[in-house]
NULUM-468422 format. One line per 8 residues: number of its first residue (from 0); their letters; for each residue y, z, x of N, C-alpha, C. Coordinates in pm, 1 decimal. Example, Ala and Ser with C-alpha at 12.3 -4.5 7.8 and 13.67 -1.06 7.14 Angstrom:
2
0> AS> -569.0,780.0,1319.0,-450.0,780.0,1230.0,-330.0,780.0,1320.0  -225.0,708.0,1285.0,-106.0,714.0,1367.0,3.0,787.0,1290.0
//
This chain:
77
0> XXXXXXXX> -117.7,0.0,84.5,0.0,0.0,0.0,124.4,0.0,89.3  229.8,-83.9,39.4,315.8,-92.5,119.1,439.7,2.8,46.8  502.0,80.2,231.7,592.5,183.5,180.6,734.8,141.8,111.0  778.8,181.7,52.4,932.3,160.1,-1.8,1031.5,199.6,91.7  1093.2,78.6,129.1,1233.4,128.4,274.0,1323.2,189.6,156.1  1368.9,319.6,220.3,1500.8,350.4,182.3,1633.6,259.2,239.0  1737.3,316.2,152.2,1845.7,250.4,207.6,1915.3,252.4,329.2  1872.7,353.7,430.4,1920.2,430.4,549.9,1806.2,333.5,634.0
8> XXXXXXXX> 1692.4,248.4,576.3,1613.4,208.7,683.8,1674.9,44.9,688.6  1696.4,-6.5,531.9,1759.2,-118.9,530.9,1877.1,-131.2,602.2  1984.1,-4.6,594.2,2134.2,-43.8,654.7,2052.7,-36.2,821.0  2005.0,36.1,888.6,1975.8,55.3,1040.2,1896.7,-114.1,1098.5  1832.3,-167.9,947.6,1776.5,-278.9,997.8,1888.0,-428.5,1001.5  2015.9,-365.9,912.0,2101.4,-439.7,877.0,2196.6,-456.0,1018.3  2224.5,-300.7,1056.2,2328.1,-246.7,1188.4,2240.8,-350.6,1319.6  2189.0,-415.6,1318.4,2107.2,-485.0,1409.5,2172.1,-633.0,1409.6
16> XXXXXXXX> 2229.5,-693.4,1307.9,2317.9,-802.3,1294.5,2414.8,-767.1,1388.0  2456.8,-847.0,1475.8,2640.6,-830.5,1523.0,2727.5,-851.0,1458.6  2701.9,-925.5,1319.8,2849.7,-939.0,1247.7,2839.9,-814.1,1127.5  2701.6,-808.2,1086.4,2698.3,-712.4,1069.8,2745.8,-530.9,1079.8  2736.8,-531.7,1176.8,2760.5,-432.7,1254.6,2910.3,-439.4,1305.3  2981.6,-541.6,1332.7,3135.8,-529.2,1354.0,3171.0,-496.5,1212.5  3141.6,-570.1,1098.5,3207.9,-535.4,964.3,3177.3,-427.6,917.1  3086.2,-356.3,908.4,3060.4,-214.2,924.0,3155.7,-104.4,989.9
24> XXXXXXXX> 3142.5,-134.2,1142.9,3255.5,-50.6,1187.5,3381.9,-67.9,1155.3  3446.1,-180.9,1130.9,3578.2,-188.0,1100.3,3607.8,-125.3,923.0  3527.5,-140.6,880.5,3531.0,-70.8,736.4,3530.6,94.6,757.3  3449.0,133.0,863.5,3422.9,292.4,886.3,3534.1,346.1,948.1  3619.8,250.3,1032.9,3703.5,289.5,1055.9,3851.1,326.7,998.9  3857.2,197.4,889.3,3932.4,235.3,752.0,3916.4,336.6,705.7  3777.0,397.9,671.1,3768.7,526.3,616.7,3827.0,619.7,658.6  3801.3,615.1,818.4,3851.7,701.2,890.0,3975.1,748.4,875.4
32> XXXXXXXX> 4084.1,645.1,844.2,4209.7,624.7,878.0,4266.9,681.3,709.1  4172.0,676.8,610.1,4226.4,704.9,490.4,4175.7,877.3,511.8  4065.3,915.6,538.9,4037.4,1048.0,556.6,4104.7,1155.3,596.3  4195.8,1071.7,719.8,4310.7,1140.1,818.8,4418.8,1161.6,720.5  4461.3,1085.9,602.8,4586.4,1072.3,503.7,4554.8,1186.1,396.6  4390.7,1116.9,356.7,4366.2,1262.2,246.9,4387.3,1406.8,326.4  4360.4,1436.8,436.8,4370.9,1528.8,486.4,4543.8,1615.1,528.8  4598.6,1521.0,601.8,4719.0,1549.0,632.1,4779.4,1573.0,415.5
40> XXXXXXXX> 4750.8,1471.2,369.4,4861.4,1535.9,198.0,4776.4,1695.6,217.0  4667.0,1734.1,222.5,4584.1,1880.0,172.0,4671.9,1940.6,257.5  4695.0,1926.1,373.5,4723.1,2030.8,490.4,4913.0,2050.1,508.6  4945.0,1943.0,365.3,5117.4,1972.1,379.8,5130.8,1993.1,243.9  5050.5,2030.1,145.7,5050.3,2098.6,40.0,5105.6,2029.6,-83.4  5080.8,1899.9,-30.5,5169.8,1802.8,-121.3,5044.6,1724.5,-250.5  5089.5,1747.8,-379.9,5010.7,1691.4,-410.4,4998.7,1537.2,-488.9  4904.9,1473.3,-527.6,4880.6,1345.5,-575.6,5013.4,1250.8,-639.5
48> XXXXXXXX> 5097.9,1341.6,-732.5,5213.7,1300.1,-810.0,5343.1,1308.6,-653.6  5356.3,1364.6,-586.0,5396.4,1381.9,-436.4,5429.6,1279.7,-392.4  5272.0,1241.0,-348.7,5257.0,1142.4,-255.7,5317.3,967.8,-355.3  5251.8,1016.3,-468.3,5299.1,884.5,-542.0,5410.8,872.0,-578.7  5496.6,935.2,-636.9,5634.4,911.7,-564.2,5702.3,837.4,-454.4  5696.6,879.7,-347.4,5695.5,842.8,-237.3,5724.5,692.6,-188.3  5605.2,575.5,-209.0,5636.4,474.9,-228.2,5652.2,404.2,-364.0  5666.7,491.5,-441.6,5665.1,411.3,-566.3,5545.8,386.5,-680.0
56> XXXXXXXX> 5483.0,419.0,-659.8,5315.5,401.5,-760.4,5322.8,587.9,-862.6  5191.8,523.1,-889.6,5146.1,636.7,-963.4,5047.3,715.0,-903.5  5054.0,866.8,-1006.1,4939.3,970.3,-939.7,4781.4,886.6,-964.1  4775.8,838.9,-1045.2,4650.8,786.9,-1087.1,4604.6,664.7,-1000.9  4688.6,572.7,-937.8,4632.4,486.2,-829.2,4632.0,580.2,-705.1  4632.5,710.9,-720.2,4667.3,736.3,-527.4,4483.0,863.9,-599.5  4482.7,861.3,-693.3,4390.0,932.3,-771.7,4249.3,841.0,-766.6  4278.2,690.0,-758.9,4185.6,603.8,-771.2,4107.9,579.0,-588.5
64> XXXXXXXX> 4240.2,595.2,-537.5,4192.9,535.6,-389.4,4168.4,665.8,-293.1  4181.4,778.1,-377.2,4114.2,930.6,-277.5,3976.9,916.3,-334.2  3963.4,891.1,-488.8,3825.9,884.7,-532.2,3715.2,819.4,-511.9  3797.1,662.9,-494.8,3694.7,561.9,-418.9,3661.4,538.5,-268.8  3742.4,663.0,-172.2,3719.2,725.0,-37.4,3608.3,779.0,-42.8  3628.6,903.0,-164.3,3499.8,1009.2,-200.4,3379.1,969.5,-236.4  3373.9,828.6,-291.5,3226.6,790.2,-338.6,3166.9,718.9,-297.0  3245.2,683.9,-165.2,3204.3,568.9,-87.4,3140.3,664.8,125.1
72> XXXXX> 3263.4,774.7,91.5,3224.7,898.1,186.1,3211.9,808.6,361.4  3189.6,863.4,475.2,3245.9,812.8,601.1,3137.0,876.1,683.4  3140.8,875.1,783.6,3046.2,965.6,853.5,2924.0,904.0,931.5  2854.8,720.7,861.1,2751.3,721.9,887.5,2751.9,635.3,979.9  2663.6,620.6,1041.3,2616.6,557.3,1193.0,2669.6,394.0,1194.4
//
């Protein structure tokens, strides 16, 4: 019987592409760079309606793009 790859075996077999693997990192590194933003608004006490202000938008798009940071998450190889 043949085993079922998880998704952690598919992406590692995927990270083996070079273009692969550049578009990967450059996306992880975006994360990175949004992680550093969610972090710095937490750490200056400013919140969502704050920041949206700021340039002009709303709490709910700056609400959309911390959320779709969060569900998408950073960290992996």
């Amino acid at each position: 019987m043949k085993a079922t790859k998880t998704w952690r075996d598919m992406l590692n077999e995927s990270l083996e592409d070079p273009n692969f693997r550049k578009e990967w990192d450059e996306a992880n590194a975006e994360l990175a760079e949004l992680d550093k933003i969610i972090a710095a608004r937490a750490s200056a006490g400013l919140a969502q309606p704050d920041v949206a202000a700021r340039p002009g938008t709303t709490q709910s798009a700056v609400a959309r793009l911390e959320s779709q940071f969060h569900e998408n998450g950073t960290g992996l190889p």
